[in-house]
Residue, then its C-alpha position, 0 to 999 in steps of 0.5 A: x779551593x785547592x785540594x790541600x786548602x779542602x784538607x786543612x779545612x775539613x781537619x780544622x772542622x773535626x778538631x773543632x768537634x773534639x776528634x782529634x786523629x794520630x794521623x790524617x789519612x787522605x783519600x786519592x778516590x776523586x782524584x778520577x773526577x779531578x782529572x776529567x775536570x781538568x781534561x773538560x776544562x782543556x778541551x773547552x779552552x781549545x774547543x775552536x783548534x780540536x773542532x775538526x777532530x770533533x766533527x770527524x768523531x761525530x761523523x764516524x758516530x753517526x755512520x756507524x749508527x746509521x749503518x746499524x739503522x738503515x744501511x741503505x739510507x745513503x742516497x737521501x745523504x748523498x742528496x742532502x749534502x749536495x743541497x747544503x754544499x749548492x746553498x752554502x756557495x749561494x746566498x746561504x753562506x752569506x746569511x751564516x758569516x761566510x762573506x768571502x768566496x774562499x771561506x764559503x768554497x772551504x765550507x762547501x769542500x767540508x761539507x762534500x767531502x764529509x758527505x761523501x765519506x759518511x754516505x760510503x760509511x753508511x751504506x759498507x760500514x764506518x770501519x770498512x777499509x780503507x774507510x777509517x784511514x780515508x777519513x783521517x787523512x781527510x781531517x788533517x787536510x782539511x784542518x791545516x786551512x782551519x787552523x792557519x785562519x787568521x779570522x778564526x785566531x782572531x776570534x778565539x783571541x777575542x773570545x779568550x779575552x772577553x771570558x775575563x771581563x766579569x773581573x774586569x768589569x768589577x775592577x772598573x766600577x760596571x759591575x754585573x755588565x756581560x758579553x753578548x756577542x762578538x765579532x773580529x772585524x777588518x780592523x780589529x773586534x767588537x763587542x755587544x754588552x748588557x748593563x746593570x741597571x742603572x748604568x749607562x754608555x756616559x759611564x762606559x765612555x769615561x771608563x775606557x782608559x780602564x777598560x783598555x787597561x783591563x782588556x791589554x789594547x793600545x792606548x786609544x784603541x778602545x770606542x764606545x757606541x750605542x747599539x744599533x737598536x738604541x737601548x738604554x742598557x746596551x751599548x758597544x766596544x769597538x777596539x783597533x788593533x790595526x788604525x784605518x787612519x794611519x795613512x792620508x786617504x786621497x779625496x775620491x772626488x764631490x760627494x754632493x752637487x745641491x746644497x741640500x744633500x749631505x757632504x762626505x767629509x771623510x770615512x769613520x774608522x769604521x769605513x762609514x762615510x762622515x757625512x754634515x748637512x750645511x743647508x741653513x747650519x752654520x759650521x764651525x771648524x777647530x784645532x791646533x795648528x797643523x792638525x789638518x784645518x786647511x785639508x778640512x776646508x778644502x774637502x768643504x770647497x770640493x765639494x760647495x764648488x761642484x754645487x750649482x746652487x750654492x755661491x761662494x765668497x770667502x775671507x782669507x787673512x793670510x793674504x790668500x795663500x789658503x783659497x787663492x787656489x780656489x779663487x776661480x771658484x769664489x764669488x768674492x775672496x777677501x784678503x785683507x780686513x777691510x776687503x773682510x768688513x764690505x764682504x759681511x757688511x753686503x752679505x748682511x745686505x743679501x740677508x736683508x733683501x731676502x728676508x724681505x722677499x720671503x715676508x712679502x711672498x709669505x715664505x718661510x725659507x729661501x730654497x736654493x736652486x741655479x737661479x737663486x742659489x745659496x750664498x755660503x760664506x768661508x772664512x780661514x782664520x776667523x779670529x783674525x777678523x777686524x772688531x767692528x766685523x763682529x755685529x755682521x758676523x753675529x747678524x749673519x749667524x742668527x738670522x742666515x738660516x732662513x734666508x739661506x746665508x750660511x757661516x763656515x769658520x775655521x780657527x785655532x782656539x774660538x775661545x770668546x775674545x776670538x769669536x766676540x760677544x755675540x751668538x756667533x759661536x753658538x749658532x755653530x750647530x755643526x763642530x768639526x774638532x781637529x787635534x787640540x794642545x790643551x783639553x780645555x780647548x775641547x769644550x771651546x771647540x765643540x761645546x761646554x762638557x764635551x770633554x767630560x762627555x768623553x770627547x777628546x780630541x787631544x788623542x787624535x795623533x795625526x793630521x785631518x783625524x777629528x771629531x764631529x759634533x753635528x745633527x745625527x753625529x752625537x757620539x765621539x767618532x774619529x773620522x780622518x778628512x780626505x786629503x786634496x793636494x794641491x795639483x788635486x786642488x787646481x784641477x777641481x778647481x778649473x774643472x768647477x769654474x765653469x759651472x759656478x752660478x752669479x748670486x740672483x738678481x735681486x741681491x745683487x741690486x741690494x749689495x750694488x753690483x751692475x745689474x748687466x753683470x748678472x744673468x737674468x734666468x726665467x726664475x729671477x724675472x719672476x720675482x715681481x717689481x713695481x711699476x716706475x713711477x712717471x718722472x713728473x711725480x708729486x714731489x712729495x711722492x716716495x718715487x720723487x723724493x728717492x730721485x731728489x735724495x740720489x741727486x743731491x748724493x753728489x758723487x760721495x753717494x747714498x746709502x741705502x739705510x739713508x734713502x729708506x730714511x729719505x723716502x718713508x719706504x720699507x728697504x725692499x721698496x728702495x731696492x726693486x726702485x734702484x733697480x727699475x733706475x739702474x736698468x733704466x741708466x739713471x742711478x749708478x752704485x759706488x764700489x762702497x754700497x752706496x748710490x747716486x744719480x747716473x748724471x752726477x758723472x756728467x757733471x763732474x765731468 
């Protein structure tokens, strides 16, 4: 209240008790401590610029009192300092905030100099001459780096706008909240506050539109996290003022070389790297045309390629023209819907083979190595897909995991028409949400609620910005994706072409594919077959009636769900069998997966 509003007040009270005064005289006895008021208040605004006047104040106060005390108390001082000016060089420095050498060798140049000067106050005396004029001059020069530092400018700023936000707290409905700390980072500031209770991060998320009102930031530049310790009542600000995603970041090169380590897909804002695990989580990626997509699947080739135990094949229905550049790389690419349906239609097959392998061995997961590599299947574009590829797809995305079969779908809007009636879409455990058009794609894209959850994607302004939704990735956090042109793309291409490992043995007799064409490794010779049957079986025995079944084929061939029926044999059985009969010359696969006897090309012949 104001000086005149405590007069009017005070009148209003004495005319209310029935003395009524000719003439209300007023007093300027305080007007001394109103001054003093102001004159504190000033000097705590600008508390961090008059710092270097304070320190020399405070240095020639304890000069003088020393002097008074023990004047010849300087040789300890002298000591003192140089040990403080060694420590804060070294490792002290760091501890105290000073992570550069420039601020640590200002520190140290403060220090000594003050230093010195107090050790000559102490032992002559602080007014001595030419002492006073010494420390004078000393403190102007040494306050110019002060004042001019962009690191302290910054953080007054910051502290200046953080001593409003008990209103602004109350105006955006987090009441009670408080500051703790803060810190000017690389790229702007952040913050560490307290909640009232009952109130939570969901809250803080949904009301940062206000709290950039209420702070004067840029439109999105304001982030929300949980504190490092995780507490309920705590949470974090991080707000931009300069973007580090403003401009594309080059791909530094693979990140991973197995499939079980972690892939870098591209930096956070805060210069930590976005890293997804892929081994048994299928991956979704979303987002509008242009947004980035393309640039997300090739970070995603860059890095599968240069993995020894992974096998790629591919779908690209825009007749190749996005991995084709990584075509020397790909196991299969399919380029055209029906190319689409016999590449999902054997991986369901591989599925099935190693599932089989696993029950019979009493395994519970496939664990790739070169030998027996995992295959990951990529596929551009997914909701171009032909219909009657969706039971493949939807087999694929449920039971892949164990077997090591992995789904990475990238489109546009995987809405449910899109993506089918099955499970494929939830079975995404890892979301990858690029720019979107409508805020309703967001939930389509990364989960029902993600939106109102404070997830949204429609703010991202530039290509390859996105949002992770993934085991460990459960807050929104812009990352920007590595960018890999396309001379980047051919030369990692030829240069991870050598190493690309053949899909095991034992699938590749499951989906047909000449067992000469694969490498036989020690690991694959390990996996166990039966021994062949003699050829003067019992007719009614399973090897006789697998052999009666291929020869009867005829050139149109088998299937093996047809010789599983055929031989009362579990599919397993059936594959080591084809296999011992391919080795051995006798059956032959035709390009569509099926079988037949190897002398039904004599005889069309």
């Amino acid at each position: 209240m104001t000086r005149a509003g405590q007069m009017r007040r005070y009148s209003r009270r004495l005319s209310r008790s029935g003395f009524q005064p000719m003439m209300m005289v007023t007093s300027d006895d305080r007007l001394p401590e109103t001054a003093a008021v102001l004159i504190f208040r000033w000097a705590w605004r600008y508390r961090s610029e008059l710092g270097p006047l304070v320190i020399a104040a405070a240095t020639m106060a304890v000069g003088a009192i020393a002097h008074v005390v023990h004047h010849a108390g300087w040789p300890a001082i002298v000591a003192a300092i140089a040990a403080i000016a060694a420590g804060l060089l070294a490792g002290f420095g760091r501890r105290l905030g000073l992570t550069s050498l420039a601020e640590r060798s200002y520190a140290a140049t403060v220090v000594t100099t003050m230093g010195g000067w107090l050790s000559a106050a102490i032992a002559a005396g602080p007014l001595r001459g030419p002492l006073p004029q010494i420390l004078a001059i000393g403190c102007l020069v040494l306050a110019i780096p002060w004042w001019t530092s962009h690191r302290r400018r910054a953080r007054v700023r910051v502290e200046r706008k953080l001593e409003a936000w008990p209103v602004i707290a109350e105006s955006v409905g987090l009441a009670r909240s408080r500051v703790m700390s803060a810190v000017v980072t690389a790229w702007g500031w952040q913050a560490r506050f307290g909640l009232a209770r009952g109130q939570t991060i969901a809250d803080v998320i949904t009301k940062l539109p206000a709290i950039e009102s209420g702070l004067g930031t840029t439109r999105g530049a304001a982030r929300a996290f949980p504190t490092p310790d995780n507490r309920a009542h705590r949470f974090e600000l991080r707000v931009l003022e300069i973007d580090p995603h403003a401009d594309a970041i080059p791909w530094p090169g693979p990140s991973i070389s197995a499939i079980a380590q972690p892939i870098d897909l591209g930096p956070f804002e805060d210069a930590e790297p976005c890293r997804v695990l892929l081994l048994r989580l299928h991956a979704l990626l979303g987002g509008m045309s242009g947004s980035g997509k393309s640039g997300g699947v090739n970070v995603l080739m860059g890095n599968l390629t240069a993995c020894r135990d992974v096998v790629i094949w591919a779908i690209d229905l825009k007749r190749g023209m996005e991995l084709q550049p990584w075509a020397s790389c790909i196991g299969r690419l399919a380029t055209t819907p029906a190319q689409a349906l016999m590449l999902l239609r054997d991986a369901v097959t591989v599925l099935e083979a190693r599932a089989d392998y696993l029950t019979s061995h009493g395994q519970r997961v496939w664990r790739p190595t070169q030998e027996l590599p995992a295959l990951v299947i990529v596929i551009d574009e997914y909701a171009e897909l032909a219909a009657d590829t969706a039971s493949y797809t939807d087999s694929i995305a449920r039971r892949g995991r164990a077997p090591a079969v992995t789904l990475i779908a990238a489109t546009q809007r995987p809405t449910q028409k899109a993506m089918g009636q099955g499970a494929v879409r939830s079975q995404m455990d890892v979301r990858i949400c690029f720019r979107v058009r409508e805020r309703k794609d967001t939930d389509l894209i990364l989960g029902q609620g993600m939106l109102t959850a404070g997830w949204h994607p429609h703010q991202l302004n530039a290509p390859g910005k996105f949002l992770i939704s993934a085991p460990g990735h459960d807050t929104p956090r812009r990352a920007r994706a590595y960018l890999l042109d396309d001379e980047l793309v051919a030369a990692t291409a030829a240069r991870h072409a050598a190493i690309r490992p053949a899909l095991d043995q034992m699938s590749a007799t499951a989906i047909g594919t000449p067992i000469q064409d694969q490498p036989t490794t020690s690991a694959q010779q390990a996996i166990p077959s039966p021994t062949p049957q003699s050829e003067h079986s019992d007719d009614d025995s399973p090897d006789a009636l697998l052999w009666d079944a291929l020869s009867l084929a005829g050139n149109n061939g088998i299937p093996v769900t047809g010789l599983m029926a055929a031989t009362g044999m579990s599919r397993r059985w059936v594959y080591y069998r084809l296999r011992d009969l391919a080795n051995a010359g006798r059956a032959v696969a035709s390009e569509d997966g099926t079988w037949r006897a190897a002398d039904c090309d004599s005889d069309a012949e």
